[in-house]
Backbone as CSV, one residue per row, in Angstrom:
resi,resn,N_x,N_y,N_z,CA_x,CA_y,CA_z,C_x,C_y,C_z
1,UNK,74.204,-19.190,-12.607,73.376,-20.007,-11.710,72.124,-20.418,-12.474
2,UNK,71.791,-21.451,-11.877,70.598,-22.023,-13.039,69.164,-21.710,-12.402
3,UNK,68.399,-20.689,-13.267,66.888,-20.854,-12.384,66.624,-21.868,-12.282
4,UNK,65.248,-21.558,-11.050,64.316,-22.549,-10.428,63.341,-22.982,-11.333
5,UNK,62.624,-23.915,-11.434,61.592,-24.228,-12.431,60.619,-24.116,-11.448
6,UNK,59.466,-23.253,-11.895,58.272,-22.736,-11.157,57.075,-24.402,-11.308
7,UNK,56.688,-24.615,-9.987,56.159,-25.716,-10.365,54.687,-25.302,-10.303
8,UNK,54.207,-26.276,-11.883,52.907,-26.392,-12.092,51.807,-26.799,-11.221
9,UNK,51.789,-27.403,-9.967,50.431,-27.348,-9.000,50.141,-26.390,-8.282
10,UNK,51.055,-25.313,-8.034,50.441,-23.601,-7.704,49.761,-23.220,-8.778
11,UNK,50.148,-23.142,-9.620,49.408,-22.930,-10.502,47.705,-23.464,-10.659
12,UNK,47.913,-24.270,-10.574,46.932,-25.403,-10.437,45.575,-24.812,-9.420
13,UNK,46.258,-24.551,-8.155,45.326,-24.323,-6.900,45.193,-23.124,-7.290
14,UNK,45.615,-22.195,-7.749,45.183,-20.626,-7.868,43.964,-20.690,-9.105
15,UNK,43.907,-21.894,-10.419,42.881,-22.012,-10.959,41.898,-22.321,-10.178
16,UNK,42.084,-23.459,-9.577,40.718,-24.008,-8.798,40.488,-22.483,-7.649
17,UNK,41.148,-22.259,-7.072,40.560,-20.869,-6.444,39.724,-19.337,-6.981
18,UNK,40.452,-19.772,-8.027,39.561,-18.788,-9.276,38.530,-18.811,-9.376
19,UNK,38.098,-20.290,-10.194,36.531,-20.759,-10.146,35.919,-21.044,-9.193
20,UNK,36.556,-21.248,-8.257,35.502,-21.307,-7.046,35.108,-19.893,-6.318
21,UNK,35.857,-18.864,-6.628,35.165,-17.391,-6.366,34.284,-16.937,-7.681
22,UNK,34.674,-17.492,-8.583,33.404,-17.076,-9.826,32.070,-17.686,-9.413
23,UNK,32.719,-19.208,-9.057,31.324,-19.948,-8.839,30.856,-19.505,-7.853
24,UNK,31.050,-18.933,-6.643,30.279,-18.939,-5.598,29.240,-16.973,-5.875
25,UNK,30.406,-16.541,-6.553,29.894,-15.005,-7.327,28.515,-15.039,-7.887
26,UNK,28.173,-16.332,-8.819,27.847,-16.308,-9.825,26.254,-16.604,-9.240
27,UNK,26.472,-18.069,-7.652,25.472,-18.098,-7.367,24.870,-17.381,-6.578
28,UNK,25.894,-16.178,-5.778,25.379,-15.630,-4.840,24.229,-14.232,-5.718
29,UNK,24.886,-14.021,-6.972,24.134,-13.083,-8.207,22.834,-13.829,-8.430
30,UNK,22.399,-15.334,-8.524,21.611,-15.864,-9.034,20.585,-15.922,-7.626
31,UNK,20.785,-15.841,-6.166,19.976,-15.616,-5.125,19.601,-14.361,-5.040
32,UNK,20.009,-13.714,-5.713,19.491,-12.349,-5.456,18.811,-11.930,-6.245
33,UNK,18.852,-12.241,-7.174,18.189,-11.766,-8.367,16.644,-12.836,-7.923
34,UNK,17.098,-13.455,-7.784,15.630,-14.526,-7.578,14.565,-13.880,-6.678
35,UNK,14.973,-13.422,-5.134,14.316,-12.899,-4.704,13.875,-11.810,-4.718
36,UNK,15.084,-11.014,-5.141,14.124,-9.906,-5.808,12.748,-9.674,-6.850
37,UNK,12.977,-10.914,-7.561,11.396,-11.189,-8.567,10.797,-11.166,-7.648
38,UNK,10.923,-11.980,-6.157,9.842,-12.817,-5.509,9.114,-10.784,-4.780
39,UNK,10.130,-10.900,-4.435,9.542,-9.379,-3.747,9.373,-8.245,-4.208
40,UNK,9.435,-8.265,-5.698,8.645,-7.168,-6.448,7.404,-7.939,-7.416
41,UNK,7.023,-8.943,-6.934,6.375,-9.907,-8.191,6.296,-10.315,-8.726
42,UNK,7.062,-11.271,-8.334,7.828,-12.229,-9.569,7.072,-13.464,-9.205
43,UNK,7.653,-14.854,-9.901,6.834,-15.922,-8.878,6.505,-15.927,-7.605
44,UNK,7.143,-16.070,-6.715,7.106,-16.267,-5.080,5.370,-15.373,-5.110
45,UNK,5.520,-14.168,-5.520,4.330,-13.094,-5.240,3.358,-13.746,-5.617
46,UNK,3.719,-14.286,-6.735,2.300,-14.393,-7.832,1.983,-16.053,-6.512
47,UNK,2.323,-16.621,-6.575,2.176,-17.771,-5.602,1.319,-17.248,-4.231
48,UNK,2.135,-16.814,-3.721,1.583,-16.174,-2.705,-0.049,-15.383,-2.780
49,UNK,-0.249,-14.928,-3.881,-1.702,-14.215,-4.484,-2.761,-15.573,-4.786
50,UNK,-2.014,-16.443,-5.389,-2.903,-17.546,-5.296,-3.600,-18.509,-3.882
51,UNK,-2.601,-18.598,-3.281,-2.301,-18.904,-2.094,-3.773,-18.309,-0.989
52,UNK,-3.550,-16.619,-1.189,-4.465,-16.008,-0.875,-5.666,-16.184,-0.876
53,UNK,-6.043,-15.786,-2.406,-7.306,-16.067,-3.015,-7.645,-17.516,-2.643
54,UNK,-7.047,-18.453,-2.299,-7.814,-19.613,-2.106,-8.334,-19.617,-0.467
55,UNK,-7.315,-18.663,0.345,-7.812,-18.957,1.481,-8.676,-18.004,1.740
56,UNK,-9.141,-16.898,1.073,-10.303,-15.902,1.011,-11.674,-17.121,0.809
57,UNK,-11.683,-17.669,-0.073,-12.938,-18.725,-0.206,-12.788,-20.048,0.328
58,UNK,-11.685,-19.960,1.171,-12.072,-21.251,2.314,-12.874,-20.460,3.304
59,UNK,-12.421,-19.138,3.785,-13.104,-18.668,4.900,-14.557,-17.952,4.892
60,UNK,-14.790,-17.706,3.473,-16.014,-16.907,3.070,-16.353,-18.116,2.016
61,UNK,-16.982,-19.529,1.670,-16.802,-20.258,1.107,-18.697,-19.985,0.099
62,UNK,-19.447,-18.947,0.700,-20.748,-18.312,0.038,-20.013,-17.311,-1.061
63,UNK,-18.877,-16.431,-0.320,-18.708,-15.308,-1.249,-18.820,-15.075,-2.761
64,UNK,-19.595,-14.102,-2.937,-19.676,-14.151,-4.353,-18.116,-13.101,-5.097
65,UNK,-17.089,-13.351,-6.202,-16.253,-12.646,-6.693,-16.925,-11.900,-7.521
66,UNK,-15.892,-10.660,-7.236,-16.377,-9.009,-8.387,-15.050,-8.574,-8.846
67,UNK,-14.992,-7.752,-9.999,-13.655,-7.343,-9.991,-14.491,-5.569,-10.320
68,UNK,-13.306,-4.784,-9.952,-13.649,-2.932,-10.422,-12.352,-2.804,-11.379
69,UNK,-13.047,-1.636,-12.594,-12.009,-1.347,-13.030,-12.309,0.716,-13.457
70,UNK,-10.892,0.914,-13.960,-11.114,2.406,-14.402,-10.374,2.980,-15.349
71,UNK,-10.173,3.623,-15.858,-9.039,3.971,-17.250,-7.416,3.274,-16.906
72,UNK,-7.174,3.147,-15.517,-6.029,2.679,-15.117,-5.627,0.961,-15.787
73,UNK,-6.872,0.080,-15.926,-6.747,-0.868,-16.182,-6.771,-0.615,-18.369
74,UNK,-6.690,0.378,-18.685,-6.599,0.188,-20.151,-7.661,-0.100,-20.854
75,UNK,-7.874,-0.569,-22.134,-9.013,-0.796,-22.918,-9.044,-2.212,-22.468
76,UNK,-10.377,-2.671,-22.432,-10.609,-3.912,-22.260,-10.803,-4.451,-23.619
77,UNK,-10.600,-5.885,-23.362,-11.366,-7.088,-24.855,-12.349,-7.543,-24.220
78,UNK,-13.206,-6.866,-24.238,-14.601,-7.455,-24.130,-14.872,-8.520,-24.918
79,UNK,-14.481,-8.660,-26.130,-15.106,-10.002,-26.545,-13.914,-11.556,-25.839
80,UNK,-12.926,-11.065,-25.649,-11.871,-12.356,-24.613,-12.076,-12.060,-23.047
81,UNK,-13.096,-11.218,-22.772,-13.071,-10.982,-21.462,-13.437,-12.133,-20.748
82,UNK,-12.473,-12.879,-19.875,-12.829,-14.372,-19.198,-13.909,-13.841,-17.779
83,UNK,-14.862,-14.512,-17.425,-15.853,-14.025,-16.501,-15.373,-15.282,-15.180
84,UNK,-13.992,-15.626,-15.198,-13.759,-16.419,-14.212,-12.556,-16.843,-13.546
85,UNK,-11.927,-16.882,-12.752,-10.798,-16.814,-12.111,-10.493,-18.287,-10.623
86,UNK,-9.838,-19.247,-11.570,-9.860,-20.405,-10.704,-10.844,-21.264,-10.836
87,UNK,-11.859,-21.488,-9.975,-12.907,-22.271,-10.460,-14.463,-20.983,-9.786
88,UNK,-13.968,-20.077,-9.640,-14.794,-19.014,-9.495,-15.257,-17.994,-10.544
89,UNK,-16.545,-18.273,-10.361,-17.117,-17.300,-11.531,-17.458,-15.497,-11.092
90,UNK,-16.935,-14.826,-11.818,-17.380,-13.164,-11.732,-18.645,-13.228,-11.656
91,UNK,-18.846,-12.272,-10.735,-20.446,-12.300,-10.433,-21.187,-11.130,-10.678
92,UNK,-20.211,-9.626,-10.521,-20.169,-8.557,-10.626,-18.942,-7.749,-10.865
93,UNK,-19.269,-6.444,-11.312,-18.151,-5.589,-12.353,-18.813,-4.138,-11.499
94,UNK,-17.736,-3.441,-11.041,-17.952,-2.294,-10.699,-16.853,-1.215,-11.254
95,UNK,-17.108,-0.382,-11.854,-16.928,1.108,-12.813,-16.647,2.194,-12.519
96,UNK,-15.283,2.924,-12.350,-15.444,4.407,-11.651,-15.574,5.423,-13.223
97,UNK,-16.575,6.237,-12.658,-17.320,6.925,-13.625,-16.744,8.269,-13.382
98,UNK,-16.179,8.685,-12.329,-16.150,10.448,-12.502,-15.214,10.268,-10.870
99,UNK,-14.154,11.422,-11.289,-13.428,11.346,-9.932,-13.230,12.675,-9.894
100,UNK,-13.311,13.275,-8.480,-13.887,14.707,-8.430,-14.317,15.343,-9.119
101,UNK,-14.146,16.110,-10.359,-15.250,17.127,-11.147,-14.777,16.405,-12.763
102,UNK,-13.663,15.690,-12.715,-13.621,14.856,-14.175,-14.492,13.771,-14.272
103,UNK,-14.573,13.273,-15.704,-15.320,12.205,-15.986,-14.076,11.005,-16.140
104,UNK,-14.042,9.333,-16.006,-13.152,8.211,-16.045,-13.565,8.472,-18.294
105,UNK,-12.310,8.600,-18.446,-12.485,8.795,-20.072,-13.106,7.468,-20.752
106,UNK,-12.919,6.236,-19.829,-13.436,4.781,-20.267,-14.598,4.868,-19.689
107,UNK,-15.498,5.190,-18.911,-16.034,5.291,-17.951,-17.528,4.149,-19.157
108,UNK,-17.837,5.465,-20.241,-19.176,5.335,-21.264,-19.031,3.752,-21.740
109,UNK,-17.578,3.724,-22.571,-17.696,2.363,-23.097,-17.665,1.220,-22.254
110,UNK,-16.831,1.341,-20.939,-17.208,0.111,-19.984,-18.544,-0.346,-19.443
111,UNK,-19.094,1.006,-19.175,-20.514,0.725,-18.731,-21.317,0.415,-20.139
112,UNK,-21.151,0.675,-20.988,-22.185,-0.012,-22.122,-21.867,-1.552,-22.640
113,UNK,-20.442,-1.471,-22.162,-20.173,-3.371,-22.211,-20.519,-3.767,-21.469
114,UNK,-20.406,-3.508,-20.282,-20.483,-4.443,-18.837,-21.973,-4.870,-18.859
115,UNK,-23.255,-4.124,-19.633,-24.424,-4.010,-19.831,-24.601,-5.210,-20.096
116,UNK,-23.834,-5.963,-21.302,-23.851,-6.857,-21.929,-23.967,-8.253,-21.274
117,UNK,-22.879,-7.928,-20.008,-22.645,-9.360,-19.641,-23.190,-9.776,-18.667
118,UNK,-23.431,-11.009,-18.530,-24.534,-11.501,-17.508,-24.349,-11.891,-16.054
119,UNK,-23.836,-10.741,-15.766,-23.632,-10.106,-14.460,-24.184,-9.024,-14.213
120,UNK,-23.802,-8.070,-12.842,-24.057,-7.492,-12.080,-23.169,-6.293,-12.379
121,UNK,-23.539,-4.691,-12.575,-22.781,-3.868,-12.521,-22.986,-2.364,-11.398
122,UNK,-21.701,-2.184,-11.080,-22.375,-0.901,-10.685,-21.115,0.278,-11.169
123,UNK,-21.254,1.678,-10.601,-20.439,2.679,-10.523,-20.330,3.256,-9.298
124,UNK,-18.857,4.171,-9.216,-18.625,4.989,-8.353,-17.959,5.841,-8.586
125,UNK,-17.981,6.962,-7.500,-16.878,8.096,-7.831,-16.055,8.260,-6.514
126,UNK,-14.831,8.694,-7.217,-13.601,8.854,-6.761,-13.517,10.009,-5.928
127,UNK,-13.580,10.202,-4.748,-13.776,11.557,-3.947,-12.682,12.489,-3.781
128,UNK,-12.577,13.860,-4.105,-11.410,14.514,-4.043,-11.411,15.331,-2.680
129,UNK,-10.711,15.584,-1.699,-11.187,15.982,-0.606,-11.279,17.347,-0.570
130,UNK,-10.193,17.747,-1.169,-10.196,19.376,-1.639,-10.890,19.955,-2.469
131,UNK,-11.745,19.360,-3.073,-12.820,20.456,-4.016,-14.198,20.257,-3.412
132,UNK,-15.175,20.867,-3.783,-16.620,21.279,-3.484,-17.294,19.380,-3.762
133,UNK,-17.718,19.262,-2.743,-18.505,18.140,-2.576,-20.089,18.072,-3.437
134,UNK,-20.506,19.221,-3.150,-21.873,19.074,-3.687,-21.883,19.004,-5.876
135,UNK,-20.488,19.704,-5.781,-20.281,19.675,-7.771,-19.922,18.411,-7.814
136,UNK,-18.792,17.323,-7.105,-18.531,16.286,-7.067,-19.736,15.388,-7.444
137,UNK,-21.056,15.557,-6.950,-22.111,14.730,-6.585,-22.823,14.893,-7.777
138,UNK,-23.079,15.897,-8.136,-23.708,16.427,-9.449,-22.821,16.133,-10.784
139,UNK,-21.704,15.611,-10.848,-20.744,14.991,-11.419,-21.128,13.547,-11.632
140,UNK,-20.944,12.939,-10.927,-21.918,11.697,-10.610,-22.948,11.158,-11.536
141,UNK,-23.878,11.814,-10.389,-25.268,11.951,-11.146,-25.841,12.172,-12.900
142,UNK,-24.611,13.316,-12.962,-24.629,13.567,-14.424,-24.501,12.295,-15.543
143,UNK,-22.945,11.838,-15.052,-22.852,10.776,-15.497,-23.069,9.338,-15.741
144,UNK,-23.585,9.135,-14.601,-24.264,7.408,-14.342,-25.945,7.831,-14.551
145,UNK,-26.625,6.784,-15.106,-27.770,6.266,-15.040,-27.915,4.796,-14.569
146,UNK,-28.577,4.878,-13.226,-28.487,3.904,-12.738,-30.123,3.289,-12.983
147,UNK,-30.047,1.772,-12.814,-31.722,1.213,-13.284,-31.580,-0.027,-12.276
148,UNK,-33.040,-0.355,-12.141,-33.444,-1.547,-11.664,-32.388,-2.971,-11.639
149,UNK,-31.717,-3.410,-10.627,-30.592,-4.758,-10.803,-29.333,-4.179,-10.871
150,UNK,-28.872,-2.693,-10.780,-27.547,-2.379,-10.713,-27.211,-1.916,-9.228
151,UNK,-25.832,-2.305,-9.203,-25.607,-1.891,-7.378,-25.924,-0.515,-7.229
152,UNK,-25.849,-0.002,-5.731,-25.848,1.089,-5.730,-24.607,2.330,-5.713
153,UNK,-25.594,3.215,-5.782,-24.144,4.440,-6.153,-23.164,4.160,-5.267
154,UNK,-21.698,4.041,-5.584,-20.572,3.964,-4.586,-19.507,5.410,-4.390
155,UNK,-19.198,5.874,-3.020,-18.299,6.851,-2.727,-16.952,6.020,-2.869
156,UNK,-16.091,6.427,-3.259,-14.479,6.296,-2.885,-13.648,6.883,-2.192
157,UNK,-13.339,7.039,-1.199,-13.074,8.259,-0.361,-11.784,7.328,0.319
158,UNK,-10.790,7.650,-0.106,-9.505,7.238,0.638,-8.119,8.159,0.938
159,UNK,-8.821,9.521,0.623,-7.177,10.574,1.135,-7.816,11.823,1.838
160,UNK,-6.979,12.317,2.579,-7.325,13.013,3.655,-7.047,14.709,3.186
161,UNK,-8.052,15.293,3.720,-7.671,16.981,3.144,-6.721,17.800,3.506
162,UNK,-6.182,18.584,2.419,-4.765,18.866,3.272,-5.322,20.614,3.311
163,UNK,-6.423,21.142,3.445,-7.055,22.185,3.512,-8.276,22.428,4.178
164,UNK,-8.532,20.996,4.352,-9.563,21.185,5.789,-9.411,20.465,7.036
165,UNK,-10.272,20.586,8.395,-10.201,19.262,9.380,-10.851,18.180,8.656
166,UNK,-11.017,17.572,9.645,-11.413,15.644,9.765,-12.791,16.347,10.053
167,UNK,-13.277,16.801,10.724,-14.848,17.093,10.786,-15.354,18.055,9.359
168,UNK,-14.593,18.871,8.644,-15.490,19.396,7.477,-15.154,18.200,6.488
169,UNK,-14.093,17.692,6.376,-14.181,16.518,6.018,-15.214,15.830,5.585
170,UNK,-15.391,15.258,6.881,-16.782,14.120,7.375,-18.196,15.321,6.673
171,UNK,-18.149,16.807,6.873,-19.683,17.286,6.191,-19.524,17.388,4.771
172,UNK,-18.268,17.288,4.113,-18.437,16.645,2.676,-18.787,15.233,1.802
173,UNK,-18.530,14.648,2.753,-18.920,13.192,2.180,-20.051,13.365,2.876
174,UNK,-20.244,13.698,3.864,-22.541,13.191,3.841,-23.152,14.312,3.136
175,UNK,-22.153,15.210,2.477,-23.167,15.772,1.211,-23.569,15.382,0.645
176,UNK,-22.312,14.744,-0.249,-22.176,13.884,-1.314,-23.479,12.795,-1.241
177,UNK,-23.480,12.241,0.113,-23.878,10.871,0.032,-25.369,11.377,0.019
178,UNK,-25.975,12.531,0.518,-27.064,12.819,1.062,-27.907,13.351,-0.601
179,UNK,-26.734,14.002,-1.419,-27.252,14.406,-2.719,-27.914,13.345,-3.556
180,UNK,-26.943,12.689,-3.576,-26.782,11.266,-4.495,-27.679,10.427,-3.994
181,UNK,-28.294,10.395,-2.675,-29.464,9.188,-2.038,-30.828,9.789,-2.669
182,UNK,-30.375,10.780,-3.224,-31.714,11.732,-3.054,-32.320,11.653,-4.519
183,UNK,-31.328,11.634,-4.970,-31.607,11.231,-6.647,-31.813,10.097,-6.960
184,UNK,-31.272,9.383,-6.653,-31.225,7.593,-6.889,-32.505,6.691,-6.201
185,UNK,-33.001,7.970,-5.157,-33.376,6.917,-4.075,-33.405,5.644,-3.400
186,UNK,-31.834,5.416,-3.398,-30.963,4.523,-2.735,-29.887,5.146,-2.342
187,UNK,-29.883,4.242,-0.733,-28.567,4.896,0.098,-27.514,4.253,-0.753
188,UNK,-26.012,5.291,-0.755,-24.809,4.780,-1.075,-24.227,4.337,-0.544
189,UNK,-23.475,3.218,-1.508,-22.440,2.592,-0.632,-20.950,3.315,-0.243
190,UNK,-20.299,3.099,0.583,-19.286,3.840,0.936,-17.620,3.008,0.728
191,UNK,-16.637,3.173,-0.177,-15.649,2.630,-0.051,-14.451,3.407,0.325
192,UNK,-13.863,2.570,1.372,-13.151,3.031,1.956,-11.564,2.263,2.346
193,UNK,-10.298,2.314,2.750,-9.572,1.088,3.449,-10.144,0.997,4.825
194,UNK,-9.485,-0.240,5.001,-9.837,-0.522,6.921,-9.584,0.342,7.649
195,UNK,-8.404,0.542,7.449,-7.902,2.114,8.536,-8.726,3.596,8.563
196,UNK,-8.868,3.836,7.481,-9.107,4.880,7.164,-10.783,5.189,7.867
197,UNK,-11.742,3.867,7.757,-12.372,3.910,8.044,-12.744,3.898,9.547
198,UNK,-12.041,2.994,10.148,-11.615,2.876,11.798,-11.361,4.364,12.371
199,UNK,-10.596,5.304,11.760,-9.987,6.158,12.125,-11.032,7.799,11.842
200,UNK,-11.790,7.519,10.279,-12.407,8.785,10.331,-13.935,8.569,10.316
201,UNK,-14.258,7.495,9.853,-15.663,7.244,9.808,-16.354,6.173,10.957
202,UNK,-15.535,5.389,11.436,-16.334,4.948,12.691,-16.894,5.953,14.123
203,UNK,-17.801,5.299,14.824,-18.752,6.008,15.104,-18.776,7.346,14.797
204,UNK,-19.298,7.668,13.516,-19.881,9.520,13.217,-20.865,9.633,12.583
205,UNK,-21.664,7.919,12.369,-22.487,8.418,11.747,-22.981,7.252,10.565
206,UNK,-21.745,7.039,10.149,-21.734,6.297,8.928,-21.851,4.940,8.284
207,UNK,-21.977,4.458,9.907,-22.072,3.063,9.694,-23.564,2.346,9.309
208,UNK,-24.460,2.995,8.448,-25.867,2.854,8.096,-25.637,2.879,6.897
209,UNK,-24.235,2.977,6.035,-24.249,2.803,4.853,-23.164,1.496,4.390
210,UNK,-23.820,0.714,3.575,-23.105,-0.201,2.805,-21.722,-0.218,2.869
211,UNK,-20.755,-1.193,3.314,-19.249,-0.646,3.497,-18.876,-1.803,2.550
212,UNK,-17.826,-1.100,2.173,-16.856,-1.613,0.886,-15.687,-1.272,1.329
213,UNK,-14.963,-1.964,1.712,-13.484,-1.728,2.718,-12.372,-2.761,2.023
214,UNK,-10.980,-2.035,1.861,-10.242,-2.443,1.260,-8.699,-2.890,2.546
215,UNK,-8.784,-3.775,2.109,-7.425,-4.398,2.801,-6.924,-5.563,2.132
216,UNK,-5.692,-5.476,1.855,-4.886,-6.315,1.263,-4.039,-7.469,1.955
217,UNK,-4.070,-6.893,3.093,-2.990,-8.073,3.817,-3.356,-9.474,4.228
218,UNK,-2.533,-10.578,4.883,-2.836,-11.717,4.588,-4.096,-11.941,6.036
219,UNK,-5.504,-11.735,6.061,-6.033,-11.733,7.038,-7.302,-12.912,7.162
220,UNK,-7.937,-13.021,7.577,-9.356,-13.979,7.406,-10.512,-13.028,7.156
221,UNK,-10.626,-11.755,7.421,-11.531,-10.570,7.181,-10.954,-9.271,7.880
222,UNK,-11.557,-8.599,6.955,-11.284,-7.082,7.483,-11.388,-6.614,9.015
223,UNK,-10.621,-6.153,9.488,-11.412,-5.475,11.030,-12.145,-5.020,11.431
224,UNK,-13.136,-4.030,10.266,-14.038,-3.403,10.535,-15.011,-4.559,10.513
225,UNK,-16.003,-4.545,10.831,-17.057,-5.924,11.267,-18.033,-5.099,10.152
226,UNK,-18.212,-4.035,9.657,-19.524,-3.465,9.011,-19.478,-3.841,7.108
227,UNK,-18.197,-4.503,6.820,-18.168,-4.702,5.300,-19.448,-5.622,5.269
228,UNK,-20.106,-5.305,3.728,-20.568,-6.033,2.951,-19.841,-6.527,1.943
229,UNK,-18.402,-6.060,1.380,-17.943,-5.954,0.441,-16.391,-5.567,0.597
230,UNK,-15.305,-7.148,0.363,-13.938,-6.620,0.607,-13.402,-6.339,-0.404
231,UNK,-12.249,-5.663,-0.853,-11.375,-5.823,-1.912,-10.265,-5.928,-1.190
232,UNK,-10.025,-7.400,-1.535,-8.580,-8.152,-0.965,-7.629,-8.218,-1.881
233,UNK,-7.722,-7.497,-3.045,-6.320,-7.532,-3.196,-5.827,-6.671,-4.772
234,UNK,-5.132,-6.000,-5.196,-5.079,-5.289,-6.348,-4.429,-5.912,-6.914
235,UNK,-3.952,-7.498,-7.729,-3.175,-8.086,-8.495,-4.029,-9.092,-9.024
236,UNK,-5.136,-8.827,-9.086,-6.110,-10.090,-9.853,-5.255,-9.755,-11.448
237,UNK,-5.429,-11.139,-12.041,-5.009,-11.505,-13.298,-6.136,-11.626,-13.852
238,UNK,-6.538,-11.182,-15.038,-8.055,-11.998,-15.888,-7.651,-11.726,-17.347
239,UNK,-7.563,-12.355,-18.070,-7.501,-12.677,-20.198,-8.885,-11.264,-20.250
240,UNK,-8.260,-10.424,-21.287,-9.281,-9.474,-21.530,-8.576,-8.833,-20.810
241,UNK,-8.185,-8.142,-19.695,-7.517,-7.144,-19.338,-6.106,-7.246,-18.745
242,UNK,-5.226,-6.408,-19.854,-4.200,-6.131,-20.014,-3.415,-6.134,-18.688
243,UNK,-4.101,-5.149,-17.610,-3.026,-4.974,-16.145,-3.727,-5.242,-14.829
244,UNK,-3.350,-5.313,-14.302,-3.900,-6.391,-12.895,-5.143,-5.271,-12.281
245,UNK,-5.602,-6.155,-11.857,-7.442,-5.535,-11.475,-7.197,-5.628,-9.995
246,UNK,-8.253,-5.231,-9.523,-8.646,-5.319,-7.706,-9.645,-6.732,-7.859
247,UNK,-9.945,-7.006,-6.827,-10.473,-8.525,-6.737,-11.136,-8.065,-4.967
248,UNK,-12.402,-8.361,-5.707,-13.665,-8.395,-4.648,-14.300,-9.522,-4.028
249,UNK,-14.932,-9.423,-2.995,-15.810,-10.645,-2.455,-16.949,-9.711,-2.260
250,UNK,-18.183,-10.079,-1.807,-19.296,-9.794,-1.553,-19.743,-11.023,-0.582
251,UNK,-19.525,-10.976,0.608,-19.958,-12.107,1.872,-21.610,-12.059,1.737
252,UNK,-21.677,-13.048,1.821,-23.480,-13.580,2.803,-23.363,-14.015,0.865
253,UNK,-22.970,-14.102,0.035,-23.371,-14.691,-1.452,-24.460,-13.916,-1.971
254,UNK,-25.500,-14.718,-3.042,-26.253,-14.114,-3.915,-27.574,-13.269,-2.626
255,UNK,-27.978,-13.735,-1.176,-28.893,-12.637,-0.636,-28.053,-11.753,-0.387
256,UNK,-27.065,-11.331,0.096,-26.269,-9.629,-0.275,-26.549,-9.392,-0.725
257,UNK,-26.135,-9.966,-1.996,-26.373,-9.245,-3.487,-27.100,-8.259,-4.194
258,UNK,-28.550,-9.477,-3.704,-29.810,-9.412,-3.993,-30.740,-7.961,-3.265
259,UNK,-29.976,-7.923,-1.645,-30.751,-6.742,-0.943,-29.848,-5.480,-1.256
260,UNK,-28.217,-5.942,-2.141,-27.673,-4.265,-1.847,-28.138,-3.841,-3.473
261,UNK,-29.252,-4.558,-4.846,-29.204,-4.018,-5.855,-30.489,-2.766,-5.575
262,UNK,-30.575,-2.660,-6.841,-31.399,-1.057,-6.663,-32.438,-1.588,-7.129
263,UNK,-33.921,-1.714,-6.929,-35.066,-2.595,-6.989,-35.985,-1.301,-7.615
């Protein structure tokens, strides 16, 4: 008996069915991958950060920009350090100098550059909730010399004690703050997030000190009504430093400025 001859347009459609599951494979691999940049930081993010920052100075259109940095951000190039971001100029540079009983190992050489530039600097320390407040303060102190035109001393206080209440809490930071006013003779400023502050430091007391409140999300201002000072966002880009910075405003512009320096 004579075989059948297998005909060539099955053939045919099982190619085209082929490539059309590669192709549709290939793009459904290429949507995913895309957004995933977007939602770990890839373009879409970085867009979106711009996006931001522009609508931070539509709504605060006085604000003066600051950026903070600390061993986390790496060695700086001070001599490529760009003092400007968009068509906004840096106005101020703030420094963490000592975080609970350690010293920031960059702490000396940032503050002797930042000296340099013709801006505004200040320092702060990093609050540990679990160790002795009053060595914390004397930590500080040790380390910063503060003078005439630099901000004032700043607390950092953003984690909660896992060895005390919320009220011994609260009598460690007005140690701190009470040591450190005492030396400087200037009240400190206090940084904190929105929440954190809503939750442990509104009405107890604290709202007579300078607030520096951090929130990142897409908002027109912080909730707390008491900032002088936001940090909106931890992905600032700037030439001169290697990994993304925090990015500050200072509302009301250069009279803020002017009444929160140390005279």
């Amino acid at each position: 008996m004579a075989k059948k001859k297998k005909k060539p347009w099955k053939w045919l459609y099982i190619s085209i069915i082929l490539v059309g599951i590669i192709a549709i494979w290939l793009v459904a691999k290429f949507y995913i991958s895309v957004n995933s940049l977007s939602y770990y930081g890839g373009p879409t993010k970085s867009r979106t950060e711009s996006l931001k920052f522009d609508l931070i100075f539509r709504n605060h259109p006085d604000a003066l920009l600051g950026i903070d940095v600390s061993h986390y951000q790496g060695a700086i190039n001070w001599k490529n350090l760009s003092l400007q971001i968009k068509n906004r100029p840096i106005s101020f540079m703030i420094l963490r100098a000592t975080m609970g009983d350690n010293n920031d190992k960059l702490f000396k050489k940032n503050w002797l550059e930042a000296g340099k530039l013709p801006i505004r600097k200040g320092a702060y320390h990093y609050y540990r909730p679990n160790e002795n407040s009053t060595k914390q303060a004397e930590m500080f102190i040790k380390a910063v010399e503060l003078r005439p035109g630099d901000l004032p001393p700043i607390l950092d206080i953003e984690r909660h004690s896992t060895i005390q209440t919320r009220d011994r809490l609260r009598e460690g930071v007005r140690n701190w703050l009470k040591i450190v006013e005492a030396h400087y003779g200037v009240k400190p400023m206090l940084y904190t997030g929105d929440n954190y502050f809503k939750h442990v430091f509104l009405g107890e007391g604290f709202e007579d000190y300078p607030l520096w409140v951090a929130n990142y999300n897409h908002i027109q201002q912080p909730e707390s009504d008491y900032w002088v000072m936001w940090q909106f966002s931890e992905k600032g880009i700037l030439p001169g430093i290697s990994n993304k910075v925090d990015l500050n405003i200072i509302r009301g512009g250069s009279k803020t400025l002017e009444n929160l320096l140390i005279k």
